[in-house]
N, C-alpha and C positions, 0 to 999 in steps of 0.2 A: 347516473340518472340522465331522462334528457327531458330538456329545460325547452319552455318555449318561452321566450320575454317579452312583455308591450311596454315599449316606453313613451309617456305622455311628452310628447316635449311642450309643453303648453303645462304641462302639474309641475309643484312645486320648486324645488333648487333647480328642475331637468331645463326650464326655460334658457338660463344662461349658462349650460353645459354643453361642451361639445361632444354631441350626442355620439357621432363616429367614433370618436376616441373613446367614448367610454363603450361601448359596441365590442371595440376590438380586444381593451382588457378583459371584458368577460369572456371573451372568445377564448383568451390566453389561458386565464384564469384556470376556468373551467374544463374546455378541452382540455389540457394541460392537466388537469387531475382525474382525466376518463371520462368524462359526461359529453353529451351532444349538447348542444343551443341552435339555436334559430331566435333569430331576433327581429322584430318591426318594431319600427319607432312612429308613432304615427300620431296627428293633432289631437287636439282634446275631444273635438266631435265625431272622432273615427275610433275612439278607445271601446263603446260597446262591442262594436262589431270585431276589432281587432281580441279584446278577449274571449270573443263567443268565438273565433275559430283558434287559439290555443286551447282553450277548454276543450272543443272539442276534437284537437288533435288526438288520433288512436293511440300514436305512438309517446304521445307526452305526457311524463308521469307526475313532473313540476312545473310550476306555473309563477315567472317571475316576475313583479309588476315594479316599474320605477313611477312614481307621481306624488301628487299631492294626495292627501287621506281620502278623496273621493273616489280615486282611482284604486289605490286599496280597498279599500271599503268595498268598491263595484266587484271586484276581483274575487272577493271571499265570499260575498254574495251566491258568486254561480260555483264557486268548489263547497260550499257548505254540503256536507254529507256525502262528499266525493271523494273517492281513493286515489284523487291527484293533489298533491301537497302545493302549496302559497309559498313562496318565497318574497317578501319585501325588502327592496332596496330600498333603504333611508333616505325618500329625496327630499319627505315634505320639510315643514318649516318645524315642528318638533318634534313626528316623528314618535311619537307616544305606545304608538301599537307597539310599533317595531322594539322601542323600549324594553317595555313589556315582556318582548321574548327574547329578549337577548343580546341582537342583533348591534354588532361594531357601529356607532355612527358617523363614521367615514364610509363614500361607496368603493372607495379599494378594499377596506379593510373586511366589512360586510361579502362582498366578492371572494374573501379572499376565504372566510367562513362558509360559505355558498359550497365552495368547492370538498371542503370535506365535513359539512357538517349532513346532520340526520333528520328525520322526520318524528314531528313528535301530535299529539292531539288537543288542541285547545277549544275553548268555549265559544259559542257565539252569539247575539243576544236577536230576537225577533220585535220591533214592532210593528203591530198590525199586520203582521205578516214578514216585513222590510226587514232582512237581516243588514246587522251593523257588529264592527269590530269594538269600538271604541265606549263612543257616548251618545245619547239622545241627553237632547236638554231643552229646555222653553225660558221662560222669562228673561233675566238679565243676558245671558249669555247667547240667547236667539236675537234680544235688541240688536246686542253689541255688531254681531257678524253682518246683519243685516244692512247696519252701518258702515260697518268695515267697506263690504264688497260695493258699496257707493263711492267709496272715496278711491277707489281702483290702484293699481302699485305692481310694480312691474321685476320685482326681486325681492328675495327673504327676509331680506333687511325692511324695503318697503311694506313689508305685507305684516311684519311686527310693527313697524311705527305706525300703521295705520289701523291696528290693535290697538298700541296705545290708548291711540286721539279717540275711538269709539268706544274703548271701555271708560274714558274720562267722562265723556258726555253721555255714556250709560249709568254710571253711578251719581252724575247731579242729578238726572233726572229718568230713577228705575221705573219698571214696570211693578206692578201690582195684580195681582189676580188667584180667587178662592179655586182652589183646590183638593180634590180629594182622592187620595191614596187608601186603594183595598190590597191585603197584604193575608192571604190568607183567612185566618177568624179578624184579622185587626184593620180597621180601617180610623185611616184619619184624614178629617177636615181642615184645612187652615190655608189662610189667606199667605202668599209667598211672591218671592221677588223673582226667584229663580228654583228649578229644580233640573237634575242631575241625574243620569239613570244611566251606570256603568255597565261594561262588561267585567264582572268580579271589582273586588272594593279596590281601589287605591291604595297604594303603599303609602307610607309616611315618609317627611323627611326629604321628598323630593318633587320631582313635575310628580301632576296629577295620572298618572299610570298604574296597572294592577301589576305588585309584586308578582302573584300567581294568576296568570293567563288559564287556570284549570281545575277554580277553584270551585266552578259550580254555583256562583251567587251572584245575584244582581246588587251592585251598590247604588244607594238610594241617598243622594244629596239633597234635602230641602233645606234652602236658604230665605230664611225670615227676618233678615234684616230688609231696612227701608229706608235707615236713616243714612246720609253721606259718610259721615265719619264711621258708623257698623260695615259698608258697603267698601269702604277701604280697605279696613283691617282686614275682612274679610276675603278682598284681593290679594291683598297680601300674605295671608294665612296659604290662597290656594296655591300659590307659585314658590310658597315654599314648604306645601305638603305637611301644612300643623292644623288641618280641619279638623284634630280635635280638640285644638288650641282654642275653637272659635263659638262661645256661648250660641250664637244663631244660625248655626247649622246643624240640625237636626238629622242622623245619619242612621240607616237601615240595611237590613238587609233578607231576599227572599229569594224564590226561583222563581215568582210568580208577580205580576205588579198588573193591575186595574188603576191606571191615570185617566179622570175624569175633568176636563178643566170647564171652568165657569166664565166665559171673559167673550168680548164680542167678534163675531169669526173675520171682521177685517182684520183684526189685529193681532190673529191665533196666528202663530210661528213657532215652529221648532226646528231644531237643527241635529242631524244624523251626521258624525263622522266630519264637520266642517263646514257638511251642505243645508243651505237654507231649506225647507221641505213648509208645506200648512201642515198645521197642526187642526187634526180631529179632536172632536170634544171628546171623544171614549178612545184610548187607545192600552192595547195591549202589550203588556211587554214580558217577553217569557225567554231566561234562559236556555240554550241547548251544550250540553254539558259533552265534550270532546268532540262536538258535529264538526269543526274544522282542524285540518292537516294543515300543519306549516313546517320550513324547513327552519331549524335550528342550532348555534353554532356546535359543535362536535362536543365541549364540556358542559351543557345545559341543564341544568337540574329537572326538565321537563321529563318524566315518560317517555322512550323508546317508543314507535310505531313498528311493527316487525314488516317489514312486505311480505 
């Protein structure tokens, strides 16, 4: 294969990485098992432009990105529907995609799958147009981030305590706001604290991530709790993957989803992938079923891609 790579050093774990060193492993890595690389490491406000010219390198048929899920995220964005396959290195802080497909979460180990693993075809979801890997979500969990990235934090460690402290001061004091979900013939109304709009459903039993990355369905979280002690449990439920453990989370599923939200637009926010975004009062969100190539470790129960 040959590989072009952008590394954030400014996204997730890559901040306090020495970027060089790890440069040369993949060098080793990879050369070392036949493949070409080329690599640039560049800050977090040179990362568009640094993936719009691997994308459009002619001779690059993978596309490796190290950062936080923004930078993933930006990454699959521009190979959606493209005969160049994604590669993620596990840098962010959990790393959920990468999860998802398989991928070692040490970046030696990950590297070390890189080198002889395969291309396979996964899902990936559109709102308003905006492709995203992971999640769109609003209410509690757009407060929370919102808050997060005010209290600033400088390492993985920091950027979960600082999670902590804004999901606490998220659940004394949730958001609220009517809602209406069109689901094909079924639509439904209801006033919610937070809602949840996957790429394919969540597995059980662990982090919030999709068992099957290729499963073809949007999972639909709506959480109606409101009270401190429901908003707890229900923290608790998500971080250990018993959402059906939890009376006030009401869970769906479609290819198709019409989110109309009712609330006043200072305060509309939602979050794609990590990143803060406004939130439009009509947004669309429509699965695209195998649109993105990713590279996967060599025993993956994923579909084969043939070149």
């Amino acid at each position: 294969m040959r590989y072009a790579a952008v590394l954030n050093r400014d996204g997730g774990t890559l901040r306090n990485t020495d970027l060089a060193a790890l440069a040369g492993r993949m060098k080793t890595a990879l050369e070392g098992a036949g493949h070409t690389l080329i690599v640039e490491t560049v800050s977090g406000d040179k990362v568009s432009k640094a993936l719009d010219r691997a994308v459009a390198h002619h001779e690059v048929d993978t596309v490796l990105v190290g950062g936080g899920d923004g930078t993933v995220s930006a990454a699959a964005a521009r190979l959606m529907d493209s005969r160049k396959a994604l590669a993620v290195l596990p840098a962010g802080t959990m790393n959920l995609f990468a999860r998802g497909l398989g991928i070692p979460q040490s970046l030696d180990a990950a590297i070390d799958a890189f080198a002889n693993g395969r291309v396979a075809a996964v899902d990936i979801v559109t709102a308003n147009g905006r492709p995203f890997v992971h999640q769109f979500s609003i209410g509690l969990h757009a407060k929370m981030v919102q808050l997060r990235d005010k209290m600033g934090f400088g390492s993985r460690l920091g950027k979960i305590g600082a999670s902590a402290r804004a999901a606490w001061i998220s659940i004394a004091n949730p958001p609220a706001m009517d809602a209406t979900l069109t689901m094909a013939d079924t639509e439904v109304t209801t006033r919610v604290s937070g809602i949840g709009i996957t790429n394919n459903l969540f597995g059980e039993g662990h982090l919030p991530y999709a068992d099957d990355p290729a499963g073809g369905v949007l999972g639909i979280y709506v959480t109606v709790a409101r009270r401190k002690g429901e908003l707890m449990k229900f923290a608790l439920n998500l971080a250990r993957g018993r959402w059906r453990d939890n009376e006030h989370v009401e869970i769906h599923q479609a290819d198709n989803l019409v989110l109309t939200v009712d609330a006043p637009a200072k305060r509309m926010r939602a979050v794609i992938d990590g990143e803060l975004i406004g939130l439009e009062r009509r947004t669309e969100l429509k699965i695209h079923p195998g649109a993105l190539r990713v590279l996967v470790p060599a025993d993956s129960p994923l579909v084969k891609i043939e070149s």
